[in-house]
Structure formats: structure tokens, C-alpha cells
C-alpha positions in Angstrom: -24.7 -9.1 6.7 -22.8 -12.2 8.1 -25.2 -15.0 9.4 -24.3 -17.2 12.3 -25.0 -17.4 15.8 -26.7 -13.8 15.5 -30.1 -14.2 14.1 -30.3 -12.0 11.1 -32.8 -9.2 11.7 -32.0 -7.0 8.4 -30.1 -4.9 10.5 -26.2 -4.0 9.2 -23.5 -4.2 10.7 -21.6 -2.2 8.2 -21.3 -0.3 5.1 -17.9 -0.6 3.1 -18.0 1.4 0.0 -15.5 -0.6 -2.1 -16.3 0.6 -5.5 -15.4 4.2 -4.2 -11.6 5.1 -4.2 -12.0 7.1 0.0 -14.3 3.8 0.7 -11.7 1.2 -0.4 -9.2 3.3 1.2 -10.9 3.9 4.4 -11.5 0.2 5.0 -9.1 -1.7 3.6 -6.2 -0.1 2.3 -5.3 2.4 5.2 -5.9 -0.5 8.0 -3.6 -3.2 6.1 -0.9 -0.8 6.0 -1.6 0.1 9.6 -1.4 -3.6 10.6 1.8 -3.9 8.6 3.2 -1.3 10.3 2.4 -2.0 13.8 3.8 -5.8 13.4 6.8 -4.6 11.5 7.6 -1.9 14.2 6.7 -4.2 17.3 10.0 -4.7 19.7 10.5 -8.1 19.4 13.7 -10.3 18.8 13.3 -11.0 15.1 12.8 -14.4 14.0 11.7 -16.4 11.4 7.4 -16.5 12.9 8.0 -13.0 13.2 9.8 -12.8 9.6 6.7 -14.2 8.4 4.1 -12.2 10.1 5.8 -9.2 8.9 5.8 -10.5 5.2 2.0 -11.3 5.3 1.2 -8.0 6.5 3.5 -6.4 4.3 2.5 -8.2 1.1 -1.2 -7.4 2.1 -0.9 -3.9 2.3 0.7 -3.8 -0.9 -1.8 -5.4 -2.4 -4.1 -3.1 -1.5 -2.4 0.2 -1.8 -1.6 -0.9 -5.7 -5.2 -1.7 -5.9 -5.4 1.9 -4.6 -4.4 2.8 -8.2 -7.0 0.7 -9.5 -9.6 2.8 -8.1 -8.1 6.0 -8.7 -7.7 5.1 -12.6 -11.2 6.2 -13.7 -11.5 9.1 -11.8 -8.5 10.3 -13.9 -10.0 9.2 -16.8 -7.5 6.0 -16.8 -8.6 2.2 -17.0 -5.7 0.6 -15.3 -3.7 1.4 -12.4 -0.2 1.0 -14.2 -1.6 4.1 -16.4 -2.5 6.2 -13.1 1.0 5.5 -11.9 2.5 7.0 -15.0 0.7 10.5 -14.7 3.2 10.8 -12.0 5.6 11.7 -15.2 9.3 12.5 -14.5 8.5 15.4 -12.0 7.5 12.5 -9.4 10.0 9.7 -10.9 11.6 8.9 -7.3 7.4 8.1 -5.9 6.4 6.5 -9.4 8.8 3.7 -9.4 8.1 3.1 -5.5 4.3 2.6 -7.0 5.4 0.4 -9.4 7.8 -1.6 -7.3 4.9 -2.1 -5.0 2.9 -3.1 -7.7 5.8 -5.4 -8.9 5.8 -7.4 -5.3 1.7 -7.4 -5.4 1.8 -8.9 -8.5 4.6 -11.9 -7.4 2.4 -12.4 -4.6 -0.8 -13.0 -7.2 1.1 -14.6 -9.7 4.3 -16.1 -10.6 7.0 -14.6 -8.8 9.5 -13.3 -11.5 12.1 -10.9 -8.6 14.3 -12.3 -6.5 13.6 -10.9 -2.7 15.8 -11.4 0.3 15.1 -10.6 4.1 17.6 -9.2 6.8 17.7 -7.2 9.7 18.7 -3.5 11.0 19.2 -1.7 13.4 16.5 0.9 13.8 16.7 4.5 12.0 15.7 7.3 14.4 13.0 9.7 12.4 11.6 6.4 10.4 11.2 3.4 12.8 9.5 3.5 16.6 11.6 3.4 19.6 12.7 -0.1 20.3 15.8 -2.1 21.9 15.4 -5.0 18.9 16.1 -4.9 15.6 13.7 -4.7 12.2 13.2 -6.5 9.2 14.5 -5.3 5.5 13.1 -7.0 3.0 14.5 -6.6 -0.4 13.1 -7.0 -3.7 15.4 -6.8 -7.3 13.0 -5.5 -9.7 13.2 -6.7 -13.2 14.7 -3.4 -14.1 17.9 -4.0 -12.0 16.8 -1.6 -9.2 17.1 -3.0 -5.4 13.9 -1.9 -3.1 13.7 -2.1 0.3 9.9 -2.9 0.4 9.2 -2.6 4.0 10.4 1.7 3.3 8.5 1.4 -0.4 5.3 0.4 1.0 5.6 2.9 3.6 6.3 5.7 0.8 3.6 4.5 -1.2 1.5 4.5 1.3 2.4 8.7 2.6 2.1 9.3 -1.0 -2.3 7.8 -1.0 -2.5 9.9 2.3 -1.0 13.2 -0.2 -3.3 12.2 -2.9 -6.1 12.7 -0.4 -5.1 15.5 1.6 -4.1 17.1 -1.6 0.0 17.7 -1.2 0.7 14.5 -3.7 1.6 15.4 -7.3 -2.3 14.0 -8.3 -5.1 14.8 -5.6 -8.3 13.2 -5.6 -10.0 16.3 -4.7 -8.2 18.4 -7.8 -9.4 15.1 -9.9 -13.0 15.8 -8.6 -12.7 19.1 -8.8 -12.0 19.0 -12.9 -14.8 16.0 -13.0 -17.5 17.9 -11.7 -16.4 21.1 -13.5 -16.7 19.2 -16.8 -20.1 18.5 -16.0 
């Protein structure tokens, strides 16, 4: 428990489970792409304070949802994300390399940045972005492979495809991962 102006009584404000993949998810993945998408999707006039409110929020969340793969590596029996992402195989190619793109622009934002990335604006796609009179960011990111993401879409796939993995319509499903754990036992 935090300590400050409220005396501490041992009582706790919280529990986060981050060593569990649903708890990591549940409070701290899922919100960071949530704020993401709220800024990015707010009708504003974009400008550069808003540029960089939407890149914060966007780099967050994609640091956590690659962490996402972190977590979901041992239950598959993995030891690094980068291996989870490949049990995608061929069959989910097009979701795969969005994982590893977002993984890609995590890992510039943690280390040296190695892909060249470029922001502009859109108009907004009916069926993707919320109603608004004012334009959205694109940010672009070349990946060391030659491929051209738009990050602000890539996080948002990567993102639907953690909500699949839990719901159990993604490719790999954390309950058909438990389901094979506990019947090994």
C-alpha cells in the first residue's frame, strides 16, 4: 500500500496480479490501450501537444500488450515472447507480424531506436475511427524488414487479437492453453 497523507492501517487498496497473464492484462495492458485509444480518437485539431500525447499513449500501450506475450510465453511452454508470437505460424502471418512490429516500436522506445517512424494525419475511416469533425494521427514505422506499419491501426490489431486470445476466437487461446495445462496434470 502507498503511504502518505493516509495513515497506513494494513488495509489495501488494491490487488494487481502482475505475474498472472488475465492480471497483467486486466490492469495494465487493457487500460493503456484504452487510454491510447480515447486520446487518439478525441476530436480535436491535431497538433504537435496533441501529436505527442497520442505517441506517449500509444507507445505505452505497446509496451504493454508485447509484454502481453511475455506473460503468455510460459503458459505455452515458451520462455520469451518473440517465441509466443511465432506459434502464430503462417496460418496467422498477417496478426504475427503486427505482434512483432508492435514489439519492434516497444523495443525503440526501450532501447536504441533502429526504424525510422514518421507522423501525419487523416481523415477519419467510418467502421475504424469514432465520429469526429477533425482529423487523426498516422504514425508510421519502417521495420527493419522493409515493411511500412501504421502503428496507431497495429496496436489496435494487436490489441483485438489479446481480447481473441482471451475470449478464445484468436488462433492461440489462453483458456485452450489451460485447458492442455491442467489436462497434462
Amino acid at each position: 500500500m502507498m503511504t502518505g497523507d493516509v495513515p497506513d492501517q494494513g488495509v489495501k487498496m488494491a490487488e494487481m496480479y502482475l505475474d498472472d497473464i488475465k492480471g497483467y492484462w486486466k490492469a495494465l495492458s487493457a487500460p493503456a490501450y484504452q487510454e491510447f485509444w480515447d486520446e487518439y480518437q478525441r476530436d480535436t485539431k491535431p497538433d504537435i501537444a496533441h501529436l505527442y500525447k497520442v505517441y506517449r499513449r500509444l507507445i505505452c500501450a505497446a509496451l504493454l500488450l508485447n509484454h502481453q506475450a511475455d506473460k503468455a510465453a510460459p503458459l505455452h511452454g515458451l520462455q520469451k515472447g518473440e517465441k509466443f508470437i511465432d506459434l502464430l505460424g503462417d496460418e496467422s502471418r498477417e496478426i504475427r507480424l503486427k505482434l512483432h512490429a508492435c514489439r519492434q516500436f516497444a523495443n525503440d522506445a526501450k532501447h536504441e531506436m533502429k526504424r525510422i517512424q514518421e507522423a501525419s494525419v487523416r481523415a477519419r475511416a467510418s467502421g475504424f475511427d469514432k465520429e469526429g469533425a477533425c482529423e487523426v494521427f498516422e504514425i508510421h514505422m519502417l521495420s527493419l524488414d522493409g515493411e511500412l506499419y501504421e502503428m496507431c491501426r497495429t496496436v489496435t490489431d494487436v490489441f483485438w487479437f489479446w481480447v481473441g486470445y482471451f475470449d478464445g476466437k484468436s488462433p492461440l487461446s489462453f483458456k485452450k492453453a489451460l485447458a492442455e495445462k491442467y489436462q497434462e496434470i
